[in-house]
C-alpha positions in Angstrom: -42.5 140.1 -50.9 -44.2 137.8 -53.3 -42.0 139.1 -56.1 -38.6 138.3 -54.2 -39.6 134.5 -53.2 -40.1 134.2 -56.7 -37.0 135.0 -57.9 -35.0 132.8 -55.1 -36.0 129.4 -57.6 -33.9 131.3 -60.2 -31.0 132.5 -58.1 -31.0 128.6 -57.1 -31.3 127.2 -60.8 -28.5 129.8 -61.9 -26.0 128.4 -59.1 -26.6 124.8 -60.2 -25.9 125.7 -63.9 -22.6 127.5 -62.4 -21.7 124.4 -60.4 -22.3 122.4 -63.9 -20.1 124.4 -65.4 -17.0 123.5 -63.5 -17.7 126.9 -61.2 -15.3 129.7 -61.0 -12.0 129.7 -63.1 -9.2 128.4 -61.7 -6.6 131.2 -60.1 -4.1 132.6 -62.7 -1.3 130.7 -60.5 -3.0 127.4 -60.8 -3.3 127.7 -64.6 0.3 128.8 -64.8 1.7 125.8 -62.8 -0.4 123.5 -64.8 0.7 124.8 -68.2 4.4 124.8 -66.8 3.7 120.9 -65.6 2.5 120.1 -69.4 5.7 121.7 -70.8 7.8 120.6 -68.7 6.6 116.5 -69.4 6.7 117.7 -73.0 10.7 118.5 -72.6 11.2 115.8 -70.0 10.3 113.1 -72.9 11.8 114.8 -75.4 15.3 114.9 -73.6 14.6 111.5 -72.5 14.3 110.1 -76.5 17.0 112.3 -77.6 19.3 110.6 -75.2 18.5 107.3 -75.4 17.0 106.8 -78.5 17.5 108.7 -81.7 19.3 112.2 -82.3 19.3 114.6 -85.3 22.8 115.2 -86.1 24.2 118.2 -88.8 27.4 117.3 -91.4 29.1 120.7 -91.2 32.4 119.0 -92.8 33.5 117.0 -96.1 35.2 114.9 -94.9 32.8 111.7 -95.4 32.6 113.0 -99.2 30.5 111.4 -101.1 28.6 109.0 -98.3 27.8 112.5 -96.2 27.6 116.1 -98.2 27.9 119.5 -96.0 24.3 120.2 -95.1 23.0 117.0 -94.9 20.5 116.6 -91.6 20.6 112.9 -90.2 18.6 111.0 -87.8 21.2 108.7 -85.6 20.1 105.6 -83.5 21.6 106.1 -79.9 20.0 102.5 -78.8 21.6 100.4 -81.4 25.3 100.3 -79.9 24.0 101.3 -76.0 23.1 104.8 -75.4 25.1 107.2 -73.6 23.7 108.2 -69.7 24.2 112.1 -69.7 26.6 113.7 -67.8 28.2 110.0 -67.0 30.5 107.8 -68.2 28.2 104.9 -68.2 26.7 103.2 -71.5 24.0 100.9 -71.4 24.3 97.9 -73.4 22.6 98.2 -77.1 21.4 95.3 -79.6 24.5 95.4 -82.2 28.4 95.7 -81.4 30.1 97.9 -84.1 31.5 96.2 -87.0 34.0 97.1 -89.7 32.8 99.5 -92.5 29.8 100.8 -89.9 29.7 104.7 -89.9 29.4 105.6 -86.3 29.0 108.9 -84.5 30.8 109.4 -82.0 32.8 112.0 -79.7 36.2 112.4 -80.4 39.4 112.3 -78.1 41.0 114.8 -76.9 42.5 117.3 -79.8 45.0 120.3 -77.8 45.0 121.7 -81.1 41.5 123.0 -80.9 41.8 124.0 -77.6 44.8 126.3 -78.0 42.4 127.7 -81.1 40.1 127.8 -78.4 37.6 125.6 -79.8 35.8 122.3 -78.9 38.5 119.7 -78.5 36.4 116.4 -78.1 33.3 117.7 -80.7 30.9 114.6 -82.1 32.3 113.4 -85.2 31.1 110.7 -87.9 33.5 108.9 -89.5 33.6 104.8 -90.8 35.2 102.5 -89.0 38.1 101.1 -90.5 39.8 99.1 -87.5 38.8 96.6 -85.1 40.4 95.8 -81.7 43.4 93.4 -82.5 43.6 94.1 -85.8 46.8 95.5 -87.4 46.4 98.4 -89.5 48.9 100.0 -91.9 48.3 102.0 -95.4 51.1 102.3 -98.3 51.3 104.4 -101.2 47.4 105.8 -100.0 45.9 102.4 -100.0 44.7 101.0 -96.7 45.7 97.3 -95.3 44.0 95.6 -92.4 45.7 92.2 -91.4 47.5 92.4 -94.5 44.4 92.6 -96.7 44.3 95.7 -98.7 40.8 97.9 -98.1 39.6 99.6 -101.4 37.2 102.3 -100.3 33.5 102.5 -101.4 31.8 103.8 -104.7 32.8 107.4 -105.6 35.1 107.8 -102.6 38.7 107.3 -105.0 37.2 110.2 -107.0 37.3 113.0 -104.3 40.3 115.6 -104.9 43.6 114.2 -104.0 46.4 115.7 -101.7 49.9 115.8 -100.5 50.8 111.9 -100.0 54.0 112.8 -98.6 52.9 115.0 -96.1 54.0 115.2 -92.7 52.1 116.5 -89.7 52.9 117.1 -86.2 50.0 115.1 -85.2 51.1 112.6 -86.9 53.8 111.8 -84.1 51.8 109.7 -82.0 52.2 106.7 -84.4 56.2 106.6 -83.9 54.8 105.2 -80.1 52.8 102.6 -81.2 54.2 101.5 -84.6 55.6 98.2 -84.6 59.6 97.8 -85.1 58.9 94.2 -86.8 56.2 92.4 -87.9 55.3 90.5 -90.8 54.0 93.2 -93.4 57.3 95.5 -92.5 58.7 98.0 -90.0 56.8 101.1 -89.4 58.5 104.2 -91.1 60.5 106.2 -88.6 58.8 109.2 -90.1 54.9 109.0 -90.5 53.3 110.7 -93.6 50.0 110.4 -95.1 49.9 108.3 -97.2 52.8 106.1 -95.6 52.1 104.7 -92.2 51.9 101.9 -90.0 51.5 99.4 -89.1 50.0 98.8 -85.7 47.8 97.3 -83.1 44.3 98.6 -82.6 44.0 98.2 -78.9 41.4 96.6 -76.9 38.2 98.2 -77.0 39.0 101.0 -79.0 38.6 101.6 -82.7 40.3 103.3 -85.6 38.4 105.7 -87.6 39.0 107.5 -90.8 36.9 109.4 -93.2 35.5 108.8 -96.8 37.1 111.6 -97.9 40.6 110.5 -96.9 42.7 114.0 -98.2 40.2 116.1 -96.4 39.6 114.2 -93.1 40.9 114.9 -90.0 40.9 111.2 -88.0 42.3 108.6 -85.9 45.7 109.5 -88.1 45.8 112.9 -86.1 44.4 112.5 -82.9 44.2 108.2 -82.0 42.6 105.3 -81.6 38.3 105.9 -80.4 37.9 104.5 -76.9 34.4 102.3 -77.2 32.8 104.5 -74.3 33.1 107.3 -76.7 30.8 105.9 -79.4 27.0 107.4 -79.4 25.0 106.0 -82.5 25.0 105.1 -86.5 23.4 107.6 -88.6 20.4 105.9 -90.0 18.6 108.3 -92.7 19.1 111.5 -94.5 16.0 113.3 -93.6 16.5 116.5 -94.7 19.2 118.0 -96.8 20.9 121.2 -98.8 23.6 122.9 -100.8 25.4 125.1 -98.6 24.6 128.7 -99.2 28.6 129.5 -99.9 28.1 127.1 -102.8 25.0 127.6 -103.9 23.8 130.4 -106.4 20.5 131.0 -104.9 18.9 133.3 -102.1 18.5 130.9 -98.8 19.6 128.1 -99.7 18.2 126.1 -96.9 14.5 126.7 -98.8 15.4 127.3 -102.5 18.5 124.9 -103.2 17.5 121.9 -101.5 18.5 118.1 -102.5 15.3 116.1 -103.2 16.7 113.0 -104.1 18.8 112.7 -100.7 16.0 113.0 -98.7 15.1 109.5 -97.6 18.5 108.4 -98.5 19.5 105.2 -96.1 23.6 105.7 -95.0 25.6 102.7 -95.2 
C-alpha cells in the first residue's frame, strides 16, 4: 500500500507535464481543416493580387518584335489603368489613363476567325497604342499618320522583315464602314490594303492598337477598334526570359539558352 501512494505524486506530476505540453494531439480532422484553412488564405491572396494588382504574362508571338521577343516572361501592373473585377464587367478606376505610345495588355474583341478554327477568339493580347479617341488615323505607303502627323516607329522596329504592302484581307473589310468619304488628308480607299488605309475616327472610349512588328501583327487593322473596358494592365519588366526551343540549338532551352541581359529589362 505504501508503495502505491507513493507513486500517485508521480502519476500527478506526469499529467501536469502532459497538460504543459499542449495535451493530446489534435484529431486528424482538425489538423486537416486547419491546413486546408492556411492554403486556402494562401490562394485567396494570391488570386486577390493577381487580379488587382500585378500579373505575369507570356509573349508567345512576334509581333511586338524587337520591344517583346517570343519567350519573354513579364510582370503587368493591373492597378495602373483600374483593374479588372473577375467574372464582371466592371473596372475600378486606376492612377493613370492610357496615353499614346503606352504598351497595354489587354483582351481582344471578338475574332470569328479563331472561333471557326476553334480557338480563343477574344485571347489577351499586348500591343502599343497607336490611337486615341477622336483622333483620325490613316497610314500610306506603310507609314502611319495620326491627325495628319506622320508616326515613325521606335528603334529597331523599321528593321523587322517586311511583307506584302499591297495585300488585301478579308478582315480588312470592316474599315470600308468606318472610313471617311472626305476629309482633309483624302478619301479612304474603296479597297483597304496593308499598307494603304484610312483614314478614320477612333471612337469614343476605344483605342486603336497595332504591333511593333507591323508585317507580322495581327491588330486593330483585322479585328477593330479596343473598347476601354477591355484594357487589363502595362507590362512593366521583363523578369525572366529565353530563346525558344524551335530556335535555339541547345537541349531545354528554357534552362540552357536563356537571355541574361533582358532580364531586368524595363518595357516602354
Amino acid at each position: 500500500m505504501a508503495k502505491k501512494k507513493a507513486d500517485q505524486p508521480k502519476s500527478a506530476v506526469a499529467a501536469a507535464r502532459g497538460a504543459a505540453r499542449g495535451g493530446a494531439r489534435p484529431p486528424v480532422a482538425r489538423r486537416a481543416w486547419e491546413n486546408f484553412k492556411s492554403i486556402a488564405g494562401t490562394l485567396a491572396i494570391f488570386l486577390f493580387i493577381r487580379a488587382f494588382f500585378i500579373e505575369a504574362y507570356r509573349i508567345p508571338s512576334g509581333s511586338m518584335i524587337p520591344t517583346l521577343l517570343i519567350g519573354d516572361w513579364l510582370f503587368v501592373n493591373k492597378l495602373v489603368y483600374g483593374p479588372h473585377v473577375p467574372f464582371t464587367s466592371t473596372n475600378l478606376p486606376g492612377y493613370s489613363e492610357p496615353r499614346r505610345g503606352d504598351v497595354m495588355v489587354f483582351v481582344s474583341p471578338y475574332q470569328a476567325d479563331e472561333a471557326e478554327r476553334g480557338e480563343d477568339p477574344t485571347p489577351t493580347l499586348v500591343k502599343r497604342l497607336v490611337g486615341m479617341p477622336g483622333d483620325t488615323i490613316f497610314m500610306r505607303a506603310g507609314l502611319l499618320h495620326i491627325n495628319g502627323m506622320p508616326q515613325r516607329q521606335g528603334y529597331g522596329a523599321e528593321e523587322n522583315p517586311k511583307g506584302d504592302p499591297n495585300e488585301i484581307h478579308p478582315l480588312f473589310d470592316w474599315q470600308k464602314k468606318v472610313g471617311l468619304a472626305q476629309s482633309r488628308f483624302g478619301p479612304a480607299p474603296a479597297q483597304p490594303t496593308h499598307d494603304d488605309w484610312g483614314p478614320f475616327v477612333v471612337p469614343a472610349s476605344h483605342y486603336f492598337m497595332m504591333g511593333d512588328n507591323r508585317y507580322n501583327s495581327k491588330d486593330s487593322r483585322y479585328w477593330g477598334f479596343v473598347p476601354r473596358e477591355n484594357v487589363r494592365g502595362r507590362p512593366l519588366f521583363i523578369y525572366y526570359t529565353y530563346v525558344p526551343q524551335e530556335e535555339s540549338d541547345r537541349a531545354v532551352s528554357w534552362v540552357t539558352d536563356i537571355r541574361w541581359g533582358r532580364i531586368g529589362h524595363v518595357i516602354r
